[in-house]
C-alpha positions as CSV (number, residue, x, y, z in Angstrom):
1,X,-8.5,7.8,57.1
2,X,-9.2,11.3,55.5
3,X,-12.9,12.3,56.5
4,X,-13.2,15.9,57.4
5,X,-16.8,16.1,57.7
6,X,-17.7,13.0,59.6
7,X,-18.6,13.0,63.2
8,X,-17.2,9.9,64.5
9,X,-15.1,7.1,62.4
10,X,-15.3,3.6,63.6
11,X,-13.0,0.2,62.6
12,X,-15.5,-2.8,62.3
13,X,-14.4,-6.2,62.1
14,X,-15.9,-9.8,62.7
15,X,-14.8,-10.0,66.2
16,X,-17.2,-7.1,67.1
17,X,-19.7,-8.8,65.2
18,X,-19.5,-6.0,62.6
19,X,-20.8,-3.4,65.3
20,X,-19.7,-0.5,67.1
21,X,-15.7,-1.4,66.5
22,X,-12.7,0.6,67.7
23,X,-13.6,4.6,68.0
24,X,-10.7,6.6,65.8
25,X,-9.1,9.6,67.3
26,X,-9.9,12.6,65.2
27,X,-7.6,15.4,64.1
28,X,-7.7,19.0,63.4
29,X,-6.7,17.9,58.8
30,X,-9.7,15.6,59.0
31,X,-7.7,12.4,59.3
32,X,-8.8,9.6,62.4
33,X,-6.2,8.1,63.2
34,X,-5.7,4.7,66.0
35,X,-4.3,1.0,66.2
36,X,-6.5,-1.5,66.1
37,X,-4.6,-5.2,68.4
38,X,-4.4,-8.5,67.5
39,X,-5.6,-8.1,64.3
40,X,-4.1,-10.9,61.6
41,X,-3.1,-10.9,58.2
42,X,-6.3,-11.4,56.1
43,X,-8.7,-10.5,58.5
44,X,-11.9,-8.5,57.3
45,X,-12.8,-4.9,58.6
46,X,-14.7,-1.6,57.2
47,X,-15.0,1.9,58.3
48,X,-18.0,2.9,60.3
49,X,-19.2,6.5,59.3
50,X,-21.3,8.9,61.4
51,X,-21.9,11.3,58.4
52,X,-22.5,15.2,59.6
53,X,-25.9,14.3,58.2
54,X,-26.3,11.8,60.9
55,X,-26.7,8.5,58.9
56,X,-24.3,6.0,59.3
57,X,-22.4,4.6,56.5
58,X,-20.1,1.4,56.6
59,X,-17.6,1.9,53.6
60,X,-14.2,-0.7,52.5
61,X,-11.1,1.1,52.7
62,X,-10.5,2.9,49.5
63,X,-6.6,2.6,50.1
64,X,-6.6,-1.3,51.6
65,X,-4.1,-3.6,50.3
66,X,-6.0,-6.6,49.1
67,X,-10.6,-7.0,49.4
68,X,-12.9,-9.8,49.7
69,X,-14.4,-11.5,46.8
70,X,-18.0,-10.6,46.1
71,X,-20.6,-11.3,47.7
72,X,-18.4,-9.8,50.2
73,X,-17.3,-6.3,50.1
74,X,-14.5,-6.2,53.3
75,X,-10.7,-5.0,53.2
76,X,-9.0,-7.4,54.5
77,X,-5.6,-6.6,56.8
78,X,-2.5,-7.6,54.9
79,X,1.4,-6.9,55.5
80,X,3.6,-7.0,52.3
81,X,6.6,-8.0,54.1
82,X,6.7,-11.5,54.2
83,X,7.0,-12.4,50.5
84,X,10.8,-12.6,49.5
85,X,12.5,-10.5,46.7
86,X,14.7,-11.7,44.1
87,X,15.0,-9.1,41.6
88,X,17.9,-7.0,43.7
89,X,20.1,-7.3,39.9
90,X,17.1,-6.1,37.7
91,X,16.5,-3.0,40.7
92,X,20.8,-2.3,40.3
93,X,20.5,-2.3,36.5
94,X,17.3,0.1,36.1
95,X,19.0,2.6,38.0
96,X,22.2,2.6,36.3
97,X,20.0,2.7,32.3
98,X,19.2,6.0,31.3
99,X,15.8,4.7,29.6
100,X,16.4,8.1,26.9
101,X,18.9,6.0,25.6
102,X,17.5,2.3,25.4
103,X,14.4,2.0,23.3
104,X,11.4,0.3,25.2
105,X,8.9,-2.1,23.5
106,X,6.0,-2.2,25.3
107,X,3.3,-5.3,25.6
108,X,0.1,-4.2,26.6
109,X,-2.1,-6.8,28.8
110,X,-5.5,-7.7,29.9
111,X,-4.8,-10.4,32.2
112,X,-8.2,-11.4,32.0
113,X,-8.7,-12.1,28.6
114,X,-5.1,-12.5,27.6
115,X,-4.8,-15.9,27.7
116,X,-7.6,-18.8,29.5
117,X,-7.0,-21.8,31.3
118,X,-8.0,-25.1,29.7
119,X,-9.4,-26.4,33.0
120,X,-12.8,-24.3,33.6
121,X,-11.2,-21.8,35.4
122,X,-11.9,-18.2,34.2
123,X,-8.5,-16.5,34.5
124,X,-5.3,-17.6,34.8
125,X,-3.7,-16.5,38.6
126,X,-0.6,-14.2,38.7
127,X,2.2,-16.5,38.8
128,X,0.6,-18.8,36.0
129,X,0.3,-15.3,34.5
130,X,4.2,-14.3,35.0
131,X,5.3,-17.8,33.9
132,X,3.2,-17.3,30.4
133,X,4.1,-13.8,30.1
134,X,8.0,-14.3,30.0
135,X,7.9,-17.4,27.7
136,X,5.7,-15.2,24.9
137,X,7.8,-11.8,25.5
138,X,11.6,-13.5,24.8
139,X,9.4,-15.1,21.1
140,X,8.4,-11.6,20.2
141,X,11.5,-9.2,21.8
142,X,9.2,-7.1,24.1
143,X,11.7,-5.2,26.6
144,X,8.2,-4.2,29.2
145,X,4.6,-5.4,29.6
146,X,1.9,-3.0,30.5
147,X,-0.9,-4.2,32.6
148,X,-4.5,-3.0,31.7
149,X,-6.5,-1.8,35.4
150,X,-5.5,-4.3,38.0
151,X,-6.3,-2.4,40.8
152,X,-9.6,-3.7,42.4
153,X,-12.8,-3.3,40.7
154,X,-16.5,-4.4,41.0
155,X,-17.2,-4.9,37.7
156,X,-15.2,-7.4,35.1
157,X,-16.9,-5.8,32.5
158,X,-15.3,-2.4,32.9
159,X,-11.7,-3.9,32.1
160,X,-10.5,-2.4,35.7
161,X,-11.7,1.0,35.2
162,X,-13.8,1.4,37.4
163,X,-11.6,1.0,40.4
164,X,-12.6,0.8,44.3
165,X,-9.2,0.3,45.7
166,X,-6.0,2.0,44.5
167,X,-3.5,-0.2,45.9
168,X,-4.7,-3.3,45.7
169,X,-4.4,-6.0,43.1
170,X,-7.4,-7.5,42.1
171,X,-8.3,-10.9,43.8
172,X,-9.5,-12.2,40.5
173,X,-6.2,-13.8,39.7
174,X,-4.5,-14.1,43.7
175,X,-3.6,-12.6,46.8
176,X,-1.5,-9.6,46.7
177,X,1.8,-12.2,47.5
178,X,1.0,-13.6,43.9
179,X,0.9,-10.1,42.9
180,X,4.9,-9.4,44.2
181,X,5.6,-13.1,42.1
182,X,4.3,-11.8,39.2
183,X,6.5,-8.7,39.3
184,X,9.8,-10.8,40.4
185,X,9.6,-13.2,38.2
186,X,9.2,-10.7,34.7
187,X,11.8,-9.0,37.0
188,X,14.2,-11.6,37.4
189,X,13.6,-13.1,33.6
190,X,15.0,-9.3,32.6
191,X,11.4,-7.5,31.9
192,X,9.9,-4.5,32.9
193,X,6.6,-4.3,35.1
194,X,4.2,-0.7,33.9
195,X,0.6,-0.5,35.6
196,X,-2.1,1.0,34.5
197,X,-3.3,3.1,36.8
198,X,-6.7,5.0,37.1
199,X,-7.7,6.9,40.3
200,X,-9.5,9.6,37.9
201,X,-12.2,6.7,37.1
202,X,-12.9,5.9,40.8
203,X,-16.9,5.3,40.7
């Protein structure tokens, strides 16, 4: 974690009853650094903050993978390497286009609005999402789809731009594994994945 002014950086998590945590080493670029054990995939943990002010702040992890729902405000732990890939064909054949040379037609997408579920729910999830998406882009001949802000965000309202973590999907519609579906699958049906992407509006 990049803090240059802070006194003392802390990991908090449930099992130290959200007090004290694991101390961070500190370095001379403002980045504390330190390995946390036995920690799971999913588990909850913030930064503690002795500010040079002397207050304490607890904070999420702006670059965490995947957060809590509200109420709660947590990063949760997760590791990207168990889901599967099956789009190794789609990865050979983007490298080998020259895109200068092969028109794109681009679908741009709200997930939240695009489309609702008929059973109460308010959003569809990302694999209901991907399975939706490729059945409507081979009607209309769309080559990509673009996905409005995804990356997590407090406020519904704001569309996803008003982002609190970079690299992680929202949990409105999943876990990030539903996330890595969503991409195979448009992937493996012979469609392009583009992201909208908007650390300038970070609150």
């Amino acid at each position: 974690m990049w803090a240059p002014n802070a006194r003392e950086v802390h990991v908090l998590c449930d099992r130290s009853q959200w007090q004290g945590g694991l101390r961070l080493n500190s370095s001379d670029s403002g980045i504390w650094y330190g390995f946390v054990p036995h920690i799971g995939r999913g588990a909850p943990y913030k930064y503690g903050i002795l500010a040079a002010s002397g207050e304490w702040l607890v904070k999420a992890d702006p670059v965490g993978f995947a957060y809590e729902p509200p109420p709660h405000s947590a990063s949760l732990v997760w590791d990207f390497s168990a889901f599967e890939w099956h789009d190794a064909e789609w990865m050979r054949r983007r490298r080998e286009r020259d895109p200068l040379m092969r028109p794109f037609a681009i679908y741009e997408v709200h997930a939240a609005s695009w489309k609702r579920p008929h059973d109460g729910r308010e959003y569809h999830n990302y694999r209901e999402l991907a399975h939706l998406l490729v059945e409507y882009l081979r009607e209309t001949q769309f080559t990509h789809v673009e996905l409005l802000p995804i990356s997590e965000h407090p406020f519904g309202g704001s569309w996803g731009y008003q982002c609190t973590g970079y690299f992680a999907p929202t949990h409105r519609y999943g876990t990030p594994d539903d996330f890595q579906y969503f991409v195979d699958h448009l992937h493996c049906n012979g469609f392009g994945v583009i992201l909208d992407w908007v650390p300038a509006h970070f609150p």
